[in-house]
C-alpha positions as CSV (number, residue, x, y, z in Angstrom):
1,X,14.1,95.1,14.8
2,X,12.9,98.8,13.5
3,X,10.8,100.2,16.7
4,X,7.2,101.0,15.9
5,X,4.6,103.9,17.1
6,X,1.7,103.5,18.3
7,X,-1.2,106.1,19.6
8,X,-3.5,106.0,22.5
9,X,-7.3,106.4,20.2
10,X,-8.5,107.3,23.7
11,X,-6.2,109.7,25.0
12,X,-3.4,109.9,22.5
13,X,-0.5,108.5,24.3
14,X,2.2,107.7,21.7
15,X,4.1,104.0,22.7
16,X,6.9,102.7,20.7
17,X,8.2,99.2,20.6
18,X,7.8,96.1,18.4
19,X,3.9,96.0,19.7
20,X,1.4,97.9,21.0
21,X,1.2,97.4,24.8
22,X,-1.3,95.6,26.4
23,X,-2.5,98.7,28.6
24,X,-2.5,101.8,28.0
25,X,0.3,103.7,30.9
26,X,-1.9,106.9,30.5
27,X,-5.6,105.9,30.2
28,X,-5.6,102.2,31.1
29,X,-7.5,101.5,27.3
30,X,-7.2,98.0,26.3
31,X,-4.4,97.4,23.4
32,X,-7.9,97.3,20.6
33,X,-7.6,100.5,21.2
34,X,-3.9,101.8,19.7
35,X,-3.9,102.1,16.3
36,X,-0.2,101.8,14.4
37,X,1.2,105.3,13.5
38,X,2.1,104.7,10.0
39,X,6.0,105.4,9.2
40,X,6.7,108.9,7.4
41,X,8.0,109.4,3.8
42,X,10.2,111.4,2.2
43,X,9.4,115.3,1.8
44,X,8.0,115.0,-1.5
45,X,6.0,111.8,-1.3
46,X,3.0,113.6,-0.4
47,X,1.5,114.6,-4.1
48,X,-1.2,117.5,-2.1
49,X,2.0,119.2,0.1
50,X,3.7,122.4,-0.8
51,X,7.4,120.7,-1.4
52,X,6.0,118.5,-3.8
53,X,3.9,121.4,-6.0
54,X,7.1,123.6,-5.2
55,X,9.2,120.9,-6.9
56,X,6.7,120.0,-9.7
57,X,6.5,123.3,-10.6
58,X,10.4,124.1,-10.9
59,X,11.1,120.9,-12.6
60,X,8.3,121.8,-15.4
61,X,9.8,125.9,-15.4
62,X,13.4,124.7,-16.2
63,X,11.7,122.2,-19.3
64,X,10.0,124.8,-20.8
65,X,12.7,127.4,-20.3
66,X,15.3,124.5,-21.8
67,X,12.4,124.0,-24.8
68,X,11.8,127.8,-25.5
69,X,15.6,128.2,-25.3
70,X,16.4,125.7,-27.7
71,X,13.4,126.5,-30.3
72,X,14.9,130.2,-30.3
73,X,18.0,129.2,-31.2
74,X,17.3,126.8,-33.4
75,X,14.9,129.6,-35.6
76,X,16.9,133.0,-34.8
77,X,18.9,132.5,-37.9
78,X,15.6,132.4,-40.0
79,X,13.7,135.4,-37.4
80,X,17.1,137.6,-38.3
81,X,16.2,136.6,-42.1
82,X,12.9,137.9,-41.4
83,X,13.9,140.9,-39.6
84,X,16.1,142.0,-42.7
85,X,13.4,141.1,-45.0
86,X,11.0,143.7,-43.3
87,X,13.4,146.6,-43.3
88,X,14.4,146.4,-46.9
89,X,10.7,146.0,-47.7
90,X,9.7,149.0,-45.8
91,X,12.6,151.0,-47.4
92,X,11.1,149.9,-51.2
93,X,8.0,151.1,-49.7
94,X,8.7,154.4,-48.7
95,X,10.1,154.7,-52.6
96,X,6.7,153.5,-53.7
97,X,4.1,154.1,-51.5
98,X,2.5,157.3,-53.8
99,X,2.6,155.7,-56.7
100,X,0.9,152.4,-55.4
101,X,-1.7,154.9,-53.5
102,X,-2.3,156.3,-57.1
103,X,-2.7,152.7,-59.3
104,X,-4.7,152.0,-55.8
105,X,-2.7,149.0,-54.7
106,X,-1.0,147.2,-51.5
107,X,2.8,148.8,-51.5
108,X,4.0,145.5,-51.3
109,X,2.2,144.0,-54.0
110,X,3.0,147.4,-56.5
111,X,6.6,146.4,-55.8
112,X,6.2,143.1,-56.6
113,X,4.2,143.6,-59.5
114,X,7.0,145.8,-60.7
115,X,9.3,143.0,-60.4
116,X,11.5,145.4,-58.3
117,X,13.9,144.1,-55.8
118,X,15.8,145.5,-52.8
119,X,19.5,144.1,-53.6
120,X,18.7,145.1,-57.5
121,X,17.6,148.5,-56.4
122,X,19.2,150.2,-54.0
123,X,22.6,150.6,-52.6
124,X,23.3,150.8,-49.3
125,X,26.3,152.9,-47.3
126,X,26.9,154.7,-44.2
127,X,28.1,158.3,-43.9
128,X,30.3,160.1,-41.1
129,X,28.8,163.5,-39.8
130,X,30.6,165.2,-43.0
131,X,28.5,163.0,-45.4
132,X,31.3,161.4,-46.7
133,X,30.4,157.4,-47.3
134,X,32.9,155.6,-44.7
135,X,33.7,151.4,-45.2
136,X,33.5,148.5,-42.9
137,X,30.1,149.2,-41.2
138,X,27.3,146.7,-41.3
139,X,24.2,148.6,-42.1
140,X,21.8,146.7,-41.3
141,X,23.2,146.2,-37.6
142,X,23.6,149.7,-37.2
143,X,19.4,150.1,-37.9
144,X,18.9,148.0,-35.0
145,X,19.8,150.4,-32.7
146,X,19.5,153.9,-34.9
147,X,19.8,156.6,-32.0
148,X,23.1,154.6,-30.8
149,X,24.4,154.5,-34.3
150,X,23.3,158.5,-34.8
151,X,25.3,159.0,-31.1
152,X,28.5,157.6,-33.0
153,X,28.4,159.7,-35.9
154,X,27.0,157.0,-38.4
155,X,24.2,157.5,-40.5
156,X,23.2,154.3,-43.0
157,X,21.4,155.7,-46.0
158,X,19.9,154.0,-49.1
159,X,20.5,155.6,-52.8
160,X,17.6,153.9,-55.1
161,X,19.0,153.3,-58.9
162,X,16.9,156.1,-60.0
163,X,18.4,158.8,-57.9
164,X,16.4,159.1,-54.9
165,X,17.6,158.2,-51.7
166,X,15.7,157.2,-48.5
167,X,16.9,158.0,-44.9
168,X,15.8,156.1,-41.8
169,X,14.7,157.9,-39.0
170,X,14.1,157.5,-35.2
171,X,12.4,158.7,-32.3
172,X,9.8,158.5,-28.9
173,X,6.0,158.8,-29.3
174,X,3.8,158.7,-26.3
175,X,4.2,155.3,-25.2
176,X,7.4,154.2,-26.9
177,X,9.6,154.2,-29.8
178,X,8.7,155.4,-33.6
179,X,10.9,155.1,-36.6
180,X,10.6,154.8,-40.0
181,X,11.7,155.6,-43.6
182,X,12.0,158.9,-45.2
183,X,12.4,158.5,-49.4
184,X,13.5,161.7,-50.8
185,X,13.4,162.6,-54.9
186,X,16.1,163.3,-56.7
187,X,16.3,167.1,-55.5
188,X,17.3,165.9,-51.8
189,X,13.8,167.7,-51.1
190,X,10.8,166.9,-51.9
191,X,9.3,163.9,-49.7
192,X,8.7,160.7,-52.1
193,X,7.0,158.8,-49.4
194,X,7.3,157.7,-45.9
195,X,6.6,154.8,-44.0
196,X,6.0,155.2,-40.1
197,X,6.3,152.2,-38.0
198,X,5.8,152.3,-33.5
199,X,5.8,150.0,-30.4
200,X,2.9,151.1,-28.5
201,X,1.5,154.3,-29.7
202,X,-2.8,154.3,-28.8
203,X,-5.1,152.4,-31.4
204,X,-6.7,154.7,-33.1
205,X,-5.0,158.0,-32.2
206,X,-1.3,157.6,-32.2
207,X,-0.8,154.3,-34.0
208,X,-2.8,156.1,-37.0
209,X,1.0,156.7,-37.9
210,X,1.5,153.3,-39.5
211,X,-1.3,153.6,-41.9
212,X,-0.9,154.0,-45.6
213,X,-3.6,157.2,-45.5
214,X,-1.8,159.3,-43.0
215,X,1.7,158.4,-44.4
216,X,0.4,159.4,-47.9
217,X,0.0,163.4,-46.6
218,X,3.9,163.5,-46.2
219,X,4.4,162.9,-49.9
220,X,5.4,166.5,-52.1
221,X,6.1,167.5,-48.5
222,X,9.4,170.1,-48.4
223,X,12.1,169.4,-46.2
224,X,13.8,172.8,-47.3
225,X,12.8,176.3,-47.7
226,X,14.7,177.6,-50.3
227,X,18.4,176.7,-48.6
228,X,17.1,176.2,-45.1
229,X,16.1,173.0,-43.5
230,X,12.5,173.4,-41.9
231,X,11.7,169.8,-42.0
232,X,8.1,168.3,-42.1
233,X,6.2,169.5,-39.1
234,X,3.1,167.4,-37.9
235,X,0.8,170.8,-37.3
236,X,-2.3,170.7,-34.5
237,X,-5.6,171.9,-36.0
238,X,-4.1,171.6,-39.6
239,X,-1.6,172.6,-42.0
240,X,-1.6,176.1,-42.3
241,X,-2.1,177.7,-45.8
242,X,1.1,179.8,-45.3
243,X,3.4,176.4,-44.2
244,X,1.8,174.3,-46.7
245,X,4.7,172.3,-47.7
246,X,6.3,172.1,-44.7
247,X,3.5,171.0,-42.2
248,X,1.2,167.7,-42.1
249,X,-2.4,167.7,-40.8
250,X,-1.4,166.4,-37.0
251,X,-3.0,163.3,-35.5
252,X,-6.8,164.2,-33.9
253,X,-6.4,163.3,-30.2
254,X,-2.4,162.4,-30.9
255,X,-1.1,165.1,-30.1
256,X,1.9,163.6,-28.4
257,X,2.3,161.4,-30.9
258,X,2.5,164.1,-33.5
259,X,5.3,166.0,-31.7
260,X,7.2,162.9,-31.6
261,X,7.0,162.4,-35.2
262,X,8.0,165.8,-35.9
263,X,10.8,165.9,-33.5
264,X,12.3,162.4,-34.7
265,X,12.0,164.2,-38.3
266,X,13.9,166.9,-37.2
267,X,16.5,165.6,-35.6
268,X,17.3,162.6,-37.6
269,X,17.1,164.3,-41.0
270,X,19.6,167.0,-39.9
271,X,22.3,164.2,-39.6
272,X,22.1,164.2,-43.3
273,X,22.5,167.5,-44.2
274,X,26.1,167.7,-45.3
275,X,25.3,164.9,-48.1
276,X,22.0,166.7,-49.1
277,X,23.2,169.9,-48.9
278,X,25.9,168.4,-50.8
279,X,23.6,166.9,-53.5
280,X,21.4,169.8,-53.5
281,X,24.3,171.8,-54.8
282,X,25.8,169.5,-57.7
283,X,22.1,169.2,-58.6
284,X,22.2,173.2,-59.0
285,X,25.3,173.2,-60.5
286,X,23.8,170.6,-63.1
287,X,21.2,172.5,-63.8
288,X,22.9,175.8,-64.4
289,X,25.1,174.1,-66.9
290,X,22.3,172.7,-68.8
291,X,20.9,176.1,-69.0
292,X,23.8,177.0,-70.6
293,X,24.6,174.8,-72.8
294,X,20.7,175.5,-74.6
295,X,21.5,179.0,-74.5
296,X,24.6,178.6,-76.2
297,X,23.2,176.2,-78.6
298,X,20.6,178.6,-79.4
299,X,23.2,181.9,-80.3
């Protein structure tokens, strides 16, 4: 038969056997006066004790993890659908973005008001640090991690069916990263439009780079000054009359920001110079023999 406990009320003495005793060995109390210790269960029986919280709690953190884990999974096909979505959208934007400013609408609607579409539209390649257009490489993979891409010598760039081309860019703000689109006209020159995108940057001061009304000051901007590359600089206490189509009106109180912008401008647009310099010249070249041809029309 299982032995039992039983304590002493009076002075605590712990007695174990089938029965109580009939006298306390300790205190001489009566048997009225032992009370049956009741048998312990199992670590996790008490509901209020740390085991059972500490189990409770691990048991609901592997669900959730298991739930969260499977949801992903089961929408990352249609979140990488999104994804794409977004960055050919901001591409058409850059392309559009003056002219929807000027008719006063939402880029997105302007686009789709023009019936315009990204596979339609544009064409995109990637170029090797010579600007030749190289095979094989997915695009759209590579702008997922565009400073790695730059560091291998691969450049993705976007030609629109009317010429223009748009260039994605990348870079550090204050608090994080910035990027964006840069849509150039046919000269490989003049700034079309840009659309500015960050992580983290300050509301209000840095993050004023995603807005439609800063991003519009970049557009008629110069990227060349005659055949140098100057870039667009982001300028603090304003554009200067002599560097007026080279420099942007920096962010008030964004300063870091601003350099950022102007740095990631820099450096990922000079990537591209072989093609531009490139186009830049059969564009020249076009040119000259046009002028030509009316002259020699005209004799």
């Amino acid at each position: 038969m299982a032995m039992k406990k039983f304590v002493c009320k009076v002075c605590g003495h712990v007695h174990e056997g089938t029965a109580a005793p009939d006298i306390c060995p300790v205190c001489k109390a009566p048997a009225s006066e032992f009370a049956e210790q009741p048998a312990k269960k199992g670590m996790f029986s008490d509901k209020n004790g740390n085991p059972y919280i500490i189990m409770y709690s691990t048991i609901m953190v592997v669900v959730v993890a298991t739930l969260l884990a499977v949801a992903a999974l089961g929408l990352q096909s249609r979140q990488n659908a999104n994804m794409l979505n977004e960055k050919k959208q901001a591409i058409l934007q850059s392309l559009f973005a003056a002219e929807a400013a000027a008719a006063d609408t939402d880029a997105s609607d302007f686009i789709a008001g023009k019936g315009l579409a990204y596979d339609s539209f544009i064409e995109a390649s990637v170029l090797d640090a010579e600007g030749r257009a190289t095979e094989g490489e997915d695009v759209f993979a590579l702008l997922g991690d565009l400073k790695a891409s730059f560091d291998a010598g691969k450049y993705p760039i976007f030609a629109a069916e009317d010429g223009r081309v748009v260039i994605p860019v990348t870079g550090s703000g204050l608090w994080g990263p910035v990027w964006g689109y840069v849509a150039l006209e046919k000269d490989m020159n003049t700034v079309a439009g840009i659309v500015l995108d960050h992580k983290g940057e300050t509301p209000g001061l840095g993050a004023e780079i995603a807005t439609p009304k800063f991003q519009s000051y970049f557009v008629g901007k110069k990227i060349f000054e005659g055949d140098e590359f100057v870039s667009v600089a982001l300028r603090k206490g304003g554009a200067s009359a002599e560097r007026i189509d080279h420099e942007v009106d920096a962010i008030s109180g964004g300063t870091k920001t601003s350099d950022g912008v102007t740095a990631m401008l820099r450096n990922s647009l000079s990537h591209y110079l072989p093609y531009l310099e490139a186009r830049r010249a059969a564009e020249a070249a076009g040119e000259v023999s046009n002028a030509e041809i009316a002259d020699n029309n005209e004799q």
